[in-house]
Structures are given as structure tokens and as C-alpha cells.
C-alpha positions in Angstrom: 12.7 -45.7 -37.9 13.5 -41.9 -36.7 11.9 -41.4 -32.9 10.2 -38.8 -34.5 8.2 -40.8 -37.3 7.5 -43.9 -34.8 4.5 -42.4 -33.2 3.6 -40.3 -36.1 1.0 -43.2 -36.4 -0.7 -43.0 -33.0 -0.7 -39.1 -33.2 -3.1 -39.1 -36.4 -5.1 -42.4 -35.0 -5.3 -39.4 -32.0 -6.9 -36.9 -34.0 -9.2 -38.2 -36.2 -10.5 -40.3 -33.0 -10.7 -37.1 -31.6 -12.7 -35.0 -34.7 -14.7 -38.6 -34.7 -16.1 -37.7 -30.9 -16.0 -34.3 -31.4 -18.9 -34.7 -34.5 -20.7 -37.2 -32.6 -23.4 -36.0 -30.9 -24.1 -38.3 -28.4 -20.4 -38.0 -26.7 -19.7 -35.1 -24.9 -16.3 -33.5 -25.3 -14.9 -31.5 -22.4 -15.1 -28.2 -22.0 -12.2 -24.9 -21.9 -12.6 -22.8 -19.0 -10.8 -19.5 -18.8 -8.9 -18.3 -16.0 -11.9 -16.7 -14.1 -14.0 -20.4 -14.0 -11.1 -22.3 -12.5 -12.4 -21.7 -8.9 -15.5 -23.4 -8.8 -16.3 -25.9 -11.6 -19.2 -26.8 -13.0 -21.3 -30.1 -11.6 -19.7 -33.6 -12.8 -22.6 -34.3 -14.8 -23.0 -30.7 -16.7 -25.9 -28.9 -17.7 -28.8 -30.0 -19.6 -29.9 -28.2 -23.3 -32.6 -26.5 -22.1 -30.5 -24.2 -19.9 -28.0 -22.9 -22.4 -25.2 -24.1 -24.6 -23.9 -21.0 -24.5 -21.2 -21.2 -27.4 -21.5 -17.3 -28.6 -18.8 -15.5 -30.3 -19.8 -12.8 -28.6 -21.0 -12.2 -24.8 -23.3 -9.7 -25.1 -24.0 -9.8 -21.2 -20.5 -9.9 -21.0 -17.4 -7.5 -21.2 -16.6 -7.6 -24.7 -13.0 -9.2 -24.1 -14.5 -12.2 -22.0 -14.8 -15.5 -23.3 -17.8 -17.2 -23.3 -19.0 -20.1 -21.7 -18.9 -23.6 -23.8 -21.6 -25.9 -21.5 -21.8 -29.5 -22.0 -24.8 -31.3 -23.5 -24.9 -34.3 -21.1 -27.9 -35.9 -19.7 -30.2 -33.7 -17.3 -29.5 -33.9 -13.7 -31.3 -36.4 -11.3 -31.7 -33.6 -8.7 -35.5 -32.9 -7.9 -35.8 -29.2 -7.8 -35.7 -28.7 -11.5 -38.9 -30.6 -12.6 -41.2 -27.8 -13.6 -44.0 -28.2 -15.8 -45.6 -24.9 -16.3 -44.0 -21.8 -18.0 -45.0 -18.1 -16.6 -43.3 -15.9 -19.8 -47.1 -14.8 -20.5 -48.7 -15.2 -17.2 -48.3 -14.7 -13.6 -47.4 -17.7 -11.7 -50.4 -19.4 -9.7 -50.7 -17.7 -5.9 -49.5 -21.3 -4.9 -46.1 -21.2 -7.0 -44.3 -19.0 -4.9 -42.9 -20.0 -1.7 -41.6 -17.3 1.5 -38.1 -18.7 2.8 -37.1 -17.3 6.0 -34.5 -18.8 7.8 -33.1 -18.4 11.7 -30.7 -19.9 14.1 -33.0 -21.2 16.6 -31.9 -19.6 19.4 -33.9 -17.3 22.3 -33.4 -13.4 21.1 -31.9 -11.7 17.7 -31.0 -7.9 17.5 -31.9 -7.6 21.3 -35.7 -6.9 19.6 -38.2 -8.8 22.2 -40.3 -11.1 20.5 -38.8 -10.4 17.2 -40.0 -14.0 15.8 -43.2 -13.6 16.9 -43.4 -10.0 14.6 -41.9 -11.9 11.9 -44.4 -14.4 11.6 -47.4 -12.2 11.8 -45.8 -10.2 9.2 -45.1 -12.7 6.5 -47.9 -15.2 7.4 -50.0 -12.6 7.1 -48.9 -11.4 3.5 -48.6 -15.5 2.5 -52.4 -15.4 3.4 -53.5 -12.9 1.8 -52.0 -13.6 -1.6 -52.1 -17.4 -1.9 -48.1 -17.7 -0.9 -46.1 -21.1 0.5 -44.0 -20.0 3.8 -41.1 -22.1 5.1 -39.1 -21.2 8.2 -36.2 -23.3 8.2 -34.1 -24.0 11.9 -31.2 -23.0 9.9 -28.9 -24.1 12.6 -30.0 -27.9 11.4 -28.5 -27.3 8.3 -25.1 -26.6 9.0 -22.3 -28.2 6.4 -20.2 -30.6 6.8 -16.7 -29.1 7.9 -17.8 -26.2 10.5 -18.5 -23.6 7.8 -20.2 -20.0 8.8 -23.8 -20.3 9.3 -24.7 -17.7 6.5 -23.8 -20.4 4.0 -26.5 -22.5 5.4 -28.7 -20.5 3.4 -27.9 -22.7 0.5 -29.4 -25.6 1.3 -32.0 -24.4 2.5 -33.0 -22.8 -0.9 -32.0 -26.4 -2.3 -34.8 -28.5 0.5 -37.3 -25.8 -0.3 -37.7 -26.4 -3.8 -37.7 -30.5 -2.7 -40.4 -29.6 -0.1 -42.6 -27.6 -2.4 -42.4 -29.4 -5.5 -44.8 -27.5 -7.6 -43.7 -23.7 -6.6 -41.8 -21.5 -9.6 -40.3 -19.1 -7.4 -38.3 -19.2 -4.4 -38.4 -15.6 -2.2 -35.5 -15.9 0.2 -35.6 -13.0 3.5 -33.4 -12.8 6.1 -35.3 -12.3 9.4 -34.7 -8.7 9.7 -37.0 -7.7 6.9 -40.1 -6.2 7.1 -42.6 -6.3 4.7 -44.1 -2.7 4.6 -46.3 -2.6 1.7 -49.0 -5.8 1.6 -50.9 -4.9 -0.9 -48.3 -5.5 -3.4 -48.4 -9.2 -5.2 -45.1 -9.8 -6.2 -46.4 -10.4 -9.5 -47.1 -7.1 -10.0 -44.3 -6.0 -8.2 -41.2 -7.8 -9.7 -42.1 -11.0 -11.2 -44.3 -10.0 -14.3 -42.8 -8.8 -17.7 -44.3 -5.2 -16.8 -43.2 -5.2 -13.1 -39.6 -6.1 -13.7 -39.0 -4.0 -16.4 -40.4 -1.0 -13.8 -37.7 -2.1 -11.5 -35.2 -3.6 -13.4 -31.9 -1.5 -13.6 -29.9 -1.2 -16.8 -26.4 -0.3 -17.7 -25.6 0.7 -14.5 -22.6 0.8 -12.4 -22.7 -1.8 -9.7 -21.1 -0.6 -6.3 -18.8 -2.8 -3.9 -18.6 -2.9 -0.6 -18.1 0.2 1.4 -19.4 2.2 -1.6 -17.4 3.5 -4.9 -17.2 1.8 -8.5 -16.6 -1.9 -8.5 -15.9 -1.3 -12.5 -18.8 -3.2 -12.9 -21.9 -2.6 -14.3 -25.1 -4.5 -14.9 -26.3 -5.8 -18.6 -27.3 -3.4 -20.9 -30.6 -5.7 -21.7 -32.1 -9.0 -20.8 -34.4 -11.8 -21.9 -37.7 -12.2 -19.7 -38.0 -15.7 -20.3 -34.5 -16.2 -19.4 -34.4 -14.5 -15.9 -33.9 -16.8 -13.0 -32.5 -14.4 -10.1 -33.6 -11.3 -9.1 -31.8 -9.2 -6.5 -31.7 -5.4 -6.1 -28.3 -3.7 -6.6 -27.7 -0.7 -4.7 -25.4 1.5 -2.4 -23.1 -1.3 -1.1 -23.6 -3.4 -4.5 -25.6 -6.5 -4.4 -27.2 -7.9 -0.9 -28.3 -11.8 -0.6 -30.8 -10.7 1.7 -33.9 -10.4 -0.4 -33.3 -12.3 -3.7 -35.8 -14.5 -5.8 -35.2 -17.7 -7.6 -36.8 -19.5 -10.5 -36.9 -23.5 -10.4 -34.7 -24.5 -13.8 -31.6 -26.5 -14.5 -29.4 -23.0 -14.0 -30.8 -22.5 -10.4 -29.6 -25.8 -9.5 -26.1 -25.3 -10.9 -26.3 -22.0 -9.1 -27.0 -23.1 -5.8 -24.3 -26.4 -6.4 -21.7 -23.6 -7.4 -22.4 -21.0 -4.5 -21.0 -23.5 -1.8 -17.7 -24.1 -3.7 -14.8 -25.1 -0.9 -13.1 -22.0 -2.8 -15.7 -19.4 -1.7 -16.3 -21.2 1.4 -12.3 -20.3 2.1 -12.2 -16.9 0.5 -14.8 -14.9 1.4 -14.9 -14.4 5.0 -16.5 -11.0 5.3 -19.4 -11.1 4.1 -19.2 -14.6 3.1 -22.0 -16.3 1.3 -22.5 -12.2 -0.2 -19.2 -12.3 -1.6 -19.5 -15.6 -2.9 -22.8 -14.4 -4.9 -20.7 -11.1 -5.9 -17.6 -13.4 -7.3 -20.1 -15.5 -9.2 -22.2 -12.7 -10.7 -18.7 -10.4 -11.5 -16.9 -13.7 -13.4 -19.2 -15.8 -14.9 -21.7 -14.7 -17.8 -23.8 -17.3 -17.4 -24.8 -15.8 -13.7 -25.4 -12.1 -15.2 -27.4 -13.7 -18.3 -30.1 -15.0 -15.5 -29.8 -12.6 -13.0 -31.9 -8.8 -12.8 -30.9 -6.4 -10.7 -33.9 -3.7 -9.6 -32.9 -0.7 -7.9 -32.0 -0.7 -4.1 -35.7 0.7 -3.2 -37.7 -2.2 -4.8 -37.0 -5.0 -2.7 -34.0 -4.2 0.0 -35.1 -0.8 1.0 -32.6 0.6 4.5 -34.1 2.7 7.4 -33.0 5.9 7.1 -29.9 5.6 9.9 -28.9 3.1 7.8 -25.8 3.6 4.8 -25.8 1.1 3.1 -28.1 2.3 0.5 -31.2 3.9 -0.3 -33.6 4.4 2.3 -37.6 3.3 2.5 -40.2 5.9 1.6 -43.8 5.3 2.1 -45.2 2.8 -0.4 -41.9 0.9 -0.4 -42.6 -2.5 -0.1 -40.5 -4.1 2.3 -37.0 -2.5 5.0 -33.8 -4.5 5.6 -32.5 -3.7 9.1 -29.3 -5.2 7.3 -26.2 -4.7 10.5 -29.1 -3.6 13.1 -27.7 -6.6 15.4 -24.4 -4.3 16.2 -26.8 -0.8 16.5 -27.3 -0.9 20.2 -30.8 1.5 18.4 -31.7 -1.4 16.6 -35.0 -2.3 18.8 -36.0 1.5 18.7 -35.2 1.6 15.0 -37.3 -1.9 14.9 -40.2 -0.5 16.7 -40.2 2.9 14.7 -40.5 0.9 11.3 -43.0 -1.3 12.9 -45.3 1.5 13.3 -45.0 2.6 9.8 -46.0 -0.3 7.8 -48.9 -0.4 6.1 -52.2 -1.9 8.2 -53.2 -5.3 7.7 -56.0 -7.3 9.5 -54.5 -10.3 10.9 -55.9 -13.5 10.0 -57.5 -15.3 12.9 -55.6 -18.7 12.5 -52.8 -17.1 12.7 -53.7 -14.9 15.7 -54.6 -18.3 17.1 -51.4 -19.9 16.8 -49.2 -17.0 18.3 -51.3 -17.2 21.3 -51.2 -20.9 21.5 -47.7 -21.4 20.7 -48.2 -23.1 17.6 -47.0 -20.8 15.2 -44.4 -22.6 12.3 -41.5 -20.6 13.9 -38.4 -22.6 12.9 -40.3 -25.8 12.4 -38.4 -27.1 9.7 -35.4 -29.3 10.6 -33.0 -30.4 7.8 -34.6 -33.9 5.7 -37.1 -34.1 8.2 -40.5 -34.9 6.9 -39.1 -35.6 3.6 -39.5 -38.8 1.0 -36.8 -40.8 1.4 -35.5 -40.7 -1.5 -35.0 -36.9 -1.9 -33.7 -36.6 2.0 -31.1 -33.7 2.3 -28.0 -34.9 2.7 -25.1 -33.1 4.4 -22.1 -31.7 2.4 -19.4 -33.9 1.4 
């Protein structure tokens, strides 16, 4: 028998026990990537059905030559942050579903600004307690990952613990430590969260700017879902900063935050590192852009007015991002100047109380520390 005609057998067994998976629907065949998706795969396990299974002949989200996405349909993830019972398309999360993430590196002084933490604290305990709000400060230092990596990556887990630790919030707010919040009286319900609040803030259609300013030949989605929105981060003079951002418990988020610490990024972007990482994501992969807002630069990562990366605060803003302040040897003057603005608040008295007795949550949370056992952090392999 020709060489040729010998495995002609075994070549159409191949097929039709190919087309026989391929139509059954409790085997999951693997997925096509395109060229952009090579760096940083998706998790071994895959995605669930009730994030997407995105199989679209067009990407509307997308540039129109992109391909889209094909996810698998295999079982849901084990991971705890994704349990989530309620659904807040029609109303406004409960005060108790939103949790304040700050992280910091432990040590003495930041941005030569005396007492600095202290500030903090006040600032964001006092807007947790007046609107019903969770608040984790997070040593961020104990969270470092496994192979020496940059300390801005550590934000990562972080967001990962805190959706372990507070089990029944919807929303994750994540602030670096130099952020103010000028503007209390805002609920971030009615600022961002709520159909009406991001559709006041949301922008559309618009070019997104890179680093350094100019056209990134990018632009944000011409539309998006409410129901579908899990990230929300303003866009602005320098393009996207990971700053101030807001995430929504689901199956996505925890691909997201799986995906963000890819060795890839971790090697590549070195600049603005765990930023860059967010801006590769968001630039190549539709599924990001499909979940993620963008409101404009004023609505949540306002700059002081010395500041050039963006658009600066005006009265009624609701919060500043002294974002590069550490290398402005004006940075405590700028600091105190801002200070002075904000809008008055009444402190609580607990919280006056703690300050003064040095028992104020200021970096009490250590990595998998005071966590079941069986959801402990563990470090990155």
C-alpha cells in the first residue's frame, strides 16, 4: 500500500473524533488566540458562561479588523472572590458592598509630607463612615511576589485578598495613598457606580492618550453595556492611571487580576510597570475594553494644578492625585495647599480616638493573616 494511502485511515478516524468533541457539549475544545493574546494566557481552567463566550463575528468594542475572543466553557473557577449573590443593574449596591483599598509600604515617611498616614486615615475613614463603606489598608510590603518583582505589582494581590476578606462587597475602590478625597458628600453611587452616574462621567469614542501625552491611536468604545461593566478608571492627559480604579466581583475580575501579573508584563513593563501592564491589557484584548469605562480625567483622578499629567481639580471635584509628588521637592506645600481646600467634614469621634491612641488600622493588614485557612493567600509561583 502507497505511504500515502496507509494512514489515510487514522487521518479520517482524526477528524470525525475531532467534529465528535467538537459537537459535544460537555468537552471543551481549545481555543485560537491571535497574535496579540500570546503573551499572557488565559487561566488553565478557563472562564465560566456567565462571563462571556465571546464568539462574535464582529467586535464591536473592538477595531473592526481584530479577531475576537473564542472563551472556553469549562467548569467555574474554585477561587473565592467570585461568589456574588446579589445583582446592582437596577439598584445601588448596599453602603456595606463597597470596600476602600489603600495600600502602603510600611515604612516611616512618604513624599517627605509629616504625618502623611495619619491624614490619610482621617480622610478615608472618615468618608467610609459616613457612607456605610468597608476600608482595608494593606502593609503592601507583606505582599511582595515571589521572584523580587517591583512593589507596584503588589497591588494585585491585594485586590485579590480583599475580595477574600470582604466576602460580601460588589465593588472594590483601589487608591494609592497620595489621594485625597476632596468632595465627601459624594456617594460613589451617585457619582460613578449608578446607571445615571456613569453615563455622566463615562467617556465615549474618544482618543485615549499615552504616556507623555499625544495619540496612542487608541480610542475608547463607542458604547457599553451597564450590566456588563466591571472596571472603571478615568482616562485622561497621560492615558489611563491605576491609581483610582473600581472593580466589580465576577468571573472576568478574577481572570483580570490572574492576567495583570503575567511573567511577560512583569518583564516588559518597567516604567510604569503594573500601569503599563493595565494599558497592554486594555489596548490588545477586547474582552478588557468590553468591561472596562473610562470617565473623564476630572471624575475620579483629578491633578493639582502644578501637575501635567492631566486635568486639574476644580472645586466640587471629588477627589486629587498628587500622582509623581514624591520627586517635587513642593510636594508637602502642594500637600498642605490641597489639604486646606477640601471640603469640611466633622470627624467621627472613634476615629479621633484612635489617631490619638495609636490605634488607628494604618497598615494593619499583613498578607493571609487573619484569614480561613482554606482561602489563605498564597505567594506567587
Amino acid at each position: 500500500m502507497p505511504v500515502r494511502l496507509k494512514f489515510l485511515p487514522l487521518a479520517v478516524i482524526a477528524i470525525l473524533y475531532y467534529f465528535g468533541l467538537a459537537n459535544d457539549p460537555n468537552v471543551s475544545v481549545p481555543n485560537s488566540f491571535d497574535k496579540t493574546t500570546e503573551s499572557a494566557s488565559l487561566p488553565e481552567q478557563g472562564l465560566p458562561p456567565s462571563v462571556d463566550n465571546v464568539n462574535e463575528k464582529e467586535d464591536k468594542l473592538g477595531k473592526p479588523d481584530e479577531e475576537a475572543i473564542e472563551l472556553s466553557t469549562a467548569a467555574k473557577p474554585t477561587a473565592s472572590i467570585t461568589s456574588s449573590s446579589s445583582d446592582s443593574s437596577s439598584k445601588g449596591p448596599d453602603a456595606g458592598k463597597v470596600v476602600m483599598v489603600t495600600g502602603s509600604s510600611g515604612t516611616g515617611g512618604f513624599l517627605g509630607i509629616p504625618h502623611l498616614k495619619e491624614m490619610v486615615y482621617e480622610n478615608r475613614m472618615t468618608y467610609a463612615d459616613r457612607h456605610g463603606y468597608e476600608h482595608m489598608w494593606a502593609n503592601i510590603t507583606s505582599y511582595n511576589l515571589s521572584n523580587g518583582e517591583p512593589v507596584y505589582w503588589n497591588k494585585i494581590p491585594v485586590l485579590q485578598e480583599a475580595f477574600v476578606r470582604y466576602p460580601e462587597v460588589e465593588w472594590v475602590w483601589w487608591m494609592d495613598m497620595d489621594i485625597i478625597i476632596m468632595n465627601q458628600s459624594l456617594s460613589l453611587w451617585d457619582h460613578v457606580l449608578s446607571p445615571e452616574g456613569m453615563a455622566r462621567n463615562a467617556v465615549l469614542d474618544q482618543i485615549i492618550m499615552k504616556p507623555g501625552g499625544g495619540d496612542s491611536g487608541w480610542k475608547t468604545p463607542p458604547s457599553y453595556n451597564y450590566s456588563e461593566v466591571n472596571f472603571i478608571i478615568a482616562s485622561g492627559g497621560w492615558g489611563m492611571n491605576v491609581g483610582s480604579f473600581f472593580m466589580k466581583r465576577s468571573y472576568w475580575s478574577e481572570w483580570l487580576l490572574d492576567l495583570w501579573t503575567d511573567p511577560f508584563y512583569i518583564k516588559e513593563f518597567t516604567v510604569f510597570p503594573e500601569n503599563d501592564g493595565w494599558t497592554h491589557m486594555y489596548r490588545h484584548h477586547p474582552l478588557v475594553r468590553k468591561h472596562t469605562v473610562c470617565t473623564n480625567q476630572r471624575a475620579l483622578n483629578a491633578y493639582p494644578s502644578y501637575n501635567g499629567l492631566g486635568e486639574h481639580w476644580q472645586p466640587g471635584d471629588f477627589s486629587i492625585h498628587f500622582a509623581g509628588c514624591g520627586s517635587h521637592k513642593e510636594c508637602p506645600n502642594h500637600w498642605e495647599e490641597y489639604w486646606k481646600k477640601k471640603e469640611s467634614y466633622e470627624v467621627p469621634e472613634i476615629i479621633k480616638q484612635k489617631l490619638a491612641d495609636g490605634t488607628a488600622e494604618i497598615e494593619n493588614i499583613q498578607r493571609g493573616i487573619g484569614l480561613p485557612a482554606e482561602v489563605k493567600s498564597e505567594p506567587e509561583a
